[in-house]
C-alpha positions in Angstrom: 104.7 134.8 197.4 106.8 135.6 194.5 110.4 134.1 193.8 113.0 136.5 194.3 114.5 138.2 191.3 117.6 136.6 189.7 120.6 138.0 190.9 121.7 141.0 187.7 124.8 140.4 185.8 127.3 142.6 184.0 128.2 141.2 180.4 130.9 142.9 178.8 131.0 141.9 175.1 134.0 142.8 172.3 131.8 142.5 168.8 134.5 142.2 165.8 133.5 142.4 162.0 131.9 145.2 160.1 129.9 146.3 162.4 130.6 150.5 162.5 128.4 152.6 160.1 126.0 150.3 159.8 123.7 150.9 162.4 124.9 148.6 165.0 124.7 150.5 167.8 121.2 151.5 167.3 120.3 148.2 166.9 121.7 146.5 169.7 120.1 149.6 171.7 116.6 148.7 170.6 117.2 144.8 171.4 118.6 145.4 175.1 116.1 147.9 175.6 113.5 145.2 174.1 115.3 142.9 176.6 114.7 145.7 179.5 118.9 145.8 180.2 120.5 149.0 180.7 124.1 149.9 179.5 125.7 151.1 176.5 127.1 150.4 173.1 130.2 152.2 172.2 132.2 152.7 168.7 136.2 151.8 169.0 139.4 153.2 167.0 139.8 149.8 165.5 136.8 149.1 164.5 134.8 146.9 167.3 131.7 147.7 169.1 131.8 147.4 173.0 128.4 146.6 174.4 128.2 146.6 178.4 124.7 145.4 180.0 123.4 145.0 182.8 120.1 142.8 184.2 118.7 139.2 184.7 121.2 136.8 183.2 118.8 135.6 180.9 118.3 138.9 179.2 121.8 139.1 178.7 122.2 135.2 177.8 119.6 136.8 175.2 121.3 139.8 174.0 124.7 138.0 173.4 122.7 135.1 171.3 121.2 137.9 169.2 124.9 139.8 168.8 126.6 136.7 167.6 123.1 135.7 165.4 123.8 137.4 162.5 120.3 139.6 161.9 121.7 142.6 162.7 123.2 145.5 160.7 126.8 144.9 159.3 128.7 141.7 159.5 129.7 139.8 162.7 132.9 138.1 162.7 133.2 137.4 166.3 132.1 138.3 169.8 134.2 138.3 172.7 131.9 138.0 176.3 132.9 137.9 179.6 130.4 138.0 182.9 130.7 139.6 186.1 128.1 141.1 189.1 126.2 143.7 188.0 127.5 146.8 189.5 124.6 149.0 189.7 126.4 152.1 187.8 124.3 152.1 184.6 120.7 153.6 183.7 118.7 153.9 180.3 120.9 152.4 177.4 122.8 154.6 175.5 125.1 154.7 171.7 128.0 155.9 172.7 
């Protein structure tokens, strides 16, 4: 008998810096989708990305390590999580 899946989560993350025309989006696309998390990464007026996934905590523990690590496009000032229940609402993993 298996163990039961982990329970999904919902990270919400606020990334500050330079981090807008740089390719940020698509990267963080190909690392959740790496990670197998669905949700989105969208462009703000003042200049932050919003990233919203969902999926086993640890994939998400994962992608937040690899926002605030620095080897992405741009440069990352600060990022801003908080954690919830997943809610089920999301599919694929889209720039928006």
């Amino acid at each position: 008998m298996t163990a039961p899946a982990p329970d999904p989560v919902r990270l919400v993350a606020w990334v500050h810096g330079h981090v807008q025309g740089v390719g940020f989006r698509w990267w963080t696309r190909s690392r959740a989708l790496e990670l197998g998390l669905v949700g989105y990464a969208a462009n703000k007026p003042d200049g932050r990305v919003h990233v919203v996934a969902e999926g086993p905590r640890r994939a998400c523990l994962q992608l937040v390590e690899l926002l605030r690590g620095g080897d992405g496009p741009g440069t990352v000032e600060l990022v801003v999580d908080s954690w919830d229940r997943a809610r089920g609402d999301l599919t694929g993993f889209r720039e928006r």
